[in-house]
C-alpha positions in Angstrom: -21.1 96.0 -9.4 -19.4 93.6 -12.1 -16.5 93.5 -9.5 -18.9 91.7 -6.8 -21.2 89.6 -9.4 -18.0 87.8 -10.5 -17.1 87.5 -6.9 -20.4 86.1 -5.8 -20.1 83.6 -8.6 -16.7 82.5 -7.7 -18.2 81.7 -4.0 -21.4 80.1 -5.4 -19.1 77.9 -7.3 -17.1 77.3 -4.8 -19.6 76.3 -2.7 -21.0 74.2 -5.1 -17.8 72.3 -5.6 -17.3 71.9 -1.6 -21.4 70.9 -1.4 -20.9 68.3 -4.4 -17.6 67.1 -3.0 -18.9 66.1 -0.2 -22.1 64.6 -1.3 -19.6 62.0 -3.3 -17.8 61.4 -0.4 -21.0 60.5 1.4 -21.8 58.6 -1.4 -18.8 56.7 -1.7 -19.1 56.2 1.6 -22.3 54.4 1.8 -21.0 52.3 -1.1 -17.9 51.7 0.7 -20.1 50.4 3.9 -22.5 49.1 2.3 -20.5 46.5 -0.3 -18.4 45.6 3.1 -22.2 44.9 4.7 -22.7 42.7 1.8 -19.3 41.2 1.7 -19.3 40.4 5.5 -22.8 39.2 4.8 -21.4 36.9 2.2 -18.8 35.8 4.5 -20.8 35.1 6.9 -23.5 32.9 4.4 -20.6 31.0 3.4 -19.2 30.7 6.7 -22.7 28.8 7.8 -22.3 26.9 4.2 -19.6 25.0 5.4 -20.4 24.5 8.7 -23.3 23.1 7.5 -21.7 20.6 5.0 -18.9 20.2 7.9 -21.6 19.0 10.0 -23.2 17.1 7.7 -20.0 15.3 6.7 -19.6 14.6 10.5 -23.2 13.2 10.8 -22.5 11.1 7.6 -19.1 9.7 8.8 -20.8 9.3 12.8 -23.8 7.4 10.8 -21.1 5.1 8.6 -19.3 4.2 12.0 -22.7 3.2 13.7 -22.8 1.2 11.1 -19.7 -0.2 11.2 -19.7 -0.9 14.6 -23.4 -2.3 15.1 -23.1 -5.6 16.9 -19.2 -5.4 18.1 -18.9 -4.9 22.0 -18.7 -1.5 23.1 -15.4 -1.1 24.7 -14.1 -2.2 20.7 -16.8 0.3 19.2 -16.2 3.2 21.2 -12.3 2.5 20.1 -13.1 2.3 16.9 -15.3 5.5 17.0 -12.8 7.6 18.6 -10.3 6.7 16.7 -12.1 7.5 13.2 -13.5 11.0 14.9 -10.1 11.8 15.9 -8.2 10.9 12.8 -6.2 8.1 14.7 -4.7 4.8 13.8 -5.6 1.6 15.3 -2.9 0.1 16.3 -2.5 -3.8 16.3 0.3 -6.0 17.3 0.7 -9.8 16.0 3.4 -10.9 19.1 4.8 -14.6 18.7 7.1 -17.0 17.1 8.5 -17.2 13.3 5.1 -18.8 12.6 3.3 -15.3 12.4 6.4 -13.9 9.8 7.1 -15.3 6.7 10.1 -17.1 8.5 11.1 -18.9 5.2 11.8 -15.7 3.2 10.3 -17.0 0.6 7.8 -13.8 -0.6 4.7 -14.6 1.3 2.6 -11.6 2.5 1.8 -12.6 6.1 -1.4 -12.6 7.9 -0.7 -9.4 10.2 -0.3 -7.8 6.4 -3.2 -9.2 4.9 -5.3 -8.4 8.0 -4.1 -4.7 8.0 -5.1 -4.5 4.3 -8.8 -6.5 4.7 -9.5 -4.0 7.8 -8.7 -1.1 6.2 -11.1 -2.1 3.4 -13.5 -2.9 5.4 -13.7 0.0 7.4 -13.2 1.7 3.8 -10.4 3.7 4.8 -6.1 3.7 4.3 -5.1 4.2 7.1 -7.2 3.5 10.0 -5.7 0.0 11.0 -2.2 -0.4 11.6 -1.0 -4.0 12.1 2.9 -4.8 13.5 4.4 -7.7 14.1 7.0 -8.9 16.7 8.3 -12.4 15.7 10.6 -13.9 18.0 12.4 -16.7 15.3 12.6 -20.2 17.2 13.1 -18.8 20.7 10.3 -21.2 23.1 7.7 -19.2 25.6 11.1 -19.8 28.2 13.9 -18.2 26.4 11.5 -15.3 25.9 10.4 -15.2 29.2 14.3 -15.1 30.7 15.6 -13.2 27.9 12.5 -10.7 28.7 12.2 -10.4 25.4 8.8 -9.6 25.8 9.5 -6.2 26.9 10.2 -5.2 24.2 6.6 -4.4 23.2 6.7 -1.1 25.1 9.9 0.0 23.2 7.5 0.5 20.0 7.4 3.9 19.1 3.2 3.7 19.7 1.6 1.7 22.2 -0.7 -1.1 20.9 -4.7 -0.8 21.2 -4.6 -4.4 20.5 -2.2 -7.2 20.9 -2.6 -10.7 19.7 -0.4 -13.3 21.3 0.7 -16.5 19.6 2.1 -17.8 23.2 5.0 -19.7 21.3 3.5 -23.0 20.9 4.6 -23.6 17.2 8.4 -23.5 18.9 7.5 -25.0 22.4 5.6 -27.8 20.8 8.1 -30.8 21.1 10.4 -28.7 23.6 8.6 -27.3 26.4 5.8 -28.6 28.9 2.4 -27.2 28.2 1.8 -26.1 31.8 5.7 -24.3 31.5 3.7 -22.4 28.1 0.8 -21.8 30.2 2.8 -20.3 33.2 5.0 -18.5 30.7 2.3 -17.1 28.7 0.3 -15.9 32.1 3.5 -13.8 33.8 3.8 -12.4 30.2 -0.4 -10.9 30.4 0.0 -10.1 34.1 3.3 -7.6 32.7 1.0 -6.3 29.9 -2.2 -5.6 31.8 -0.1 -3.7 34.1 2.3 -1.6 31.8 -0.6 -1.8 28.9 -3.8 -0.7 30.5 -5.8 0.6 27.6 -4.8 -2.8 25.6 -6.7 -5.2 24.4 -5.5 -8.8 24.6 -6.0 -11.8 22.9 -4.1 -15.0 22.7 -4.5 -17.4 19.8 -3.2 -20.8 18.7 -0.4 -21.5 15.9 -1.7 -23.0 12.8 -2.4 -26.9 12.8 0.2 -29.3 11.8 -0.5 -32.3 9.6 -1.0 -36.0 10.9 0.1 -34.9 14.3 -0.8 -36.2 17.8 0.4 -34.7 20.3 0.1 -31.0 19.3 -3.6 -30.8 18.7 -3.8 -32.2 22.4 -1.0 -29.3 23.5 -3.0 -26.9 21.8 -6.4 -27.8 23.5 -5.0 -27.7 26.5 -3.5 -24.3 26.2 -6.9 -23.7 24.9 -8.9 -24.2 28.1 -6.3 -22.6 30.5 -6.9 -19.2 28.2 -10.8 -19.4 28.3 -10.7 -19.8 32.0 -8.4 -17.3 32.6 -11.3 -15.0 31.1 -9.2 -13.8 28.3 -10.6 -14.0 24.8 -9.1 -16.7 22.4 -9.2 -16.4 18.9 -9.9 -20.0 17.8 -8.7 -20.0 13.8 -8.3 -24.0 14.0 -11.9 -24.5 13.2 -11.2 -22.7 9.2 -8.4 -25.1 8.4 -9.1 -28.4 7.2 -8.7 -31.6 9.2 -5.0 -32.5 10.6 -5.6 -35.8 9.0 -7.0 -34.3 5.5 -4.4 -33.8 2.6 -6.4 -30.6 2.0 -4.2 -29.2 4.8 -1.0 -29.5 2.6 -2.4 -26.6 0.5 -2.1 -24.4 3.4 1.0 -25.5 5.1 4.4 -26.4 3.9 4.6 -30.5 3.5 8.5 -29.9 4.4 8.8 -27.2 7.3 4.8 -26.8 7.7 4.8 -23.2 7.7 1.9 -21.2 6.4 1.9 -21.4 2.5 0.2 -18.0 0.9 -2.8 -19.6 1.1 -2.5 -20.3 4.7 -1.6 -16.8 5.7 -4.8 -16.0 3.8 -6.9 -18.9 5.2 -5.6 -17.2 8.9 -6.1 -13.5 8.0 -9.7 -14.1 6.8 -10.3 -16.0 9.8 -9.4 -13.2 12.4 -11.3 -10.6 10.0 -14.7 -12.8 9.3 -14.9 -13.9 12.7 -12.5 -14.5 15.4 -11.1 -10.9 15.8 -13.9 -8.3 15.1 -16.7 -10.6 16.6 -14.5 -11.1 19.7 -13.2 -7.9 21.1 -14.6 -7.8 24.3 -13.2 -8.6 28.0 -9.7 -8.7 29.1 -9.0 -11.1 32.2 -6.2 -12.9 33.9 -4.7 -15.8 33.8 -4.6 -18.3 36.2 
């Protein structure tokens, strides 16, 4: 009778330790599933977190370029836009003669620089605005013309969104007719509006020259021919002091009358204030 008590007891226990074995399995197995609920619940929570303050970042930065772009024309805004929503550069290319370039070598920072770094300020960012320039030296609108020189834009390693062209007339001025300019300057667009569709084009004057004659009449003629043509011209001359005023001398070189510092600045501030931003609107041919 002992015999089957002990027995008994041995099962009951036995029982007992399969009955209580399993009950902590079960139990660590609603732990187990619930902390993952909770943990896939706090994934999820902080998943929404930050697409929340992603969204709200992207309604703040879509807000700041409304901003920015109230009042410019909406081929330029939506360039702008896309480019900041995208994480792109804006690309800008000064094209011209040595008067763009501190031809001299003599330290200046020129005004493609100075623009790049106003822009970028302005727009409150490092890298948005990218400005290059293409300075041809003393080669005339002719030489570059024949030469084709002016290919060479679509060798850069990233197309231009804008180009700005100085057509030359600091080096033609004395050497080549201003209808020869004209022509030269409207077979160079015609190329670029055909290879450079998505390109924005401007053309604008060299600087002024002190107590000269005959190039403020070049330049005004040059002038017209671009505003007829449709295409936009950045008109600086207006910021610069009289040809006939010794004020000018602070911003040009009495000697070789290139931009001093304070004329690259004068120039850059120009394009950024007014001429540039304020202006980005149609492209048109010349003719």
């Amino acid at each position: 009778m002992q015999k089957w008590a002990a027995i008994a007891s041995v099962v009951i226990a036995i029982i007992f330790v399969i009955l209580g074995n399993s009950y902590y399995q079960n139990k660590l197995e609603d732990i187990a599933t619930s902390a993952q609920k909770n943990h896939q619940q706090m994934v999820e929570e902080q998943q929404e977190r930050e697409a929340e303050a992603r969204a709200f970042k992207e309604a703040e930065k879509k807000m700041r370029i409304d901003q920015l772009t109230k009042g410019l024309s909406p081929e330029i805004g939506s360039l702008i836009t896309n480019k900041i929503m995208d994480n792109e550069e804006i690309h800008i290319v000064a094209f011209g003669s040595r008067v763009i370039n501190d031809s001299q070598n003599e330290g200046l920072i020129p005004w493609p620089e100075l623009l790049e770094l106003t822009l970028n300020d302005t727009y409150e960012t490092k890298t948005l605005f990218h400005v290059e320039t293409m300075s041809y030296g003393h080669l005339t609108s002719l030489q570059v013309l024949h030469e084709e020189r002016y290919k060479e834009v679509l060798e850069l390693e990233q197309q231009p969104d804008v180009l700005i062209i100085e057509p030359f007339i600091w080096n033609d001025n004395g050497e080549v007719n201003v209808q020869d300019t004209i022509i030269s300057l409207e077979l160079m667009v015609e190329f670029f509006e055909t290879e450079l569709e998505n390109t924005f084009i401007f053309v604008q004057p060299a600087p002024p020259m002190y107590q000269t004659l005959f190039y403020p009449q070049y330049v005004e003629e040059l002038k017209e021919a671009v505003e007829a043509s449709g295409l936009t011209y950045l008109d600086h001359w207006p910021d610069w002091p009289d040809i006939n005023d010794e004020e000018l001398l602070t911003y040009l070189h009495e000697d070789h009358r290139m931009p001093t510092q304070e004329g690259h600045e004068l120039w850059s501030n120009s394009h950024c204030n007014f001429s540039l931003i304020n202006n980005l609107t149609n492209k048109g041919d010349l003719g």
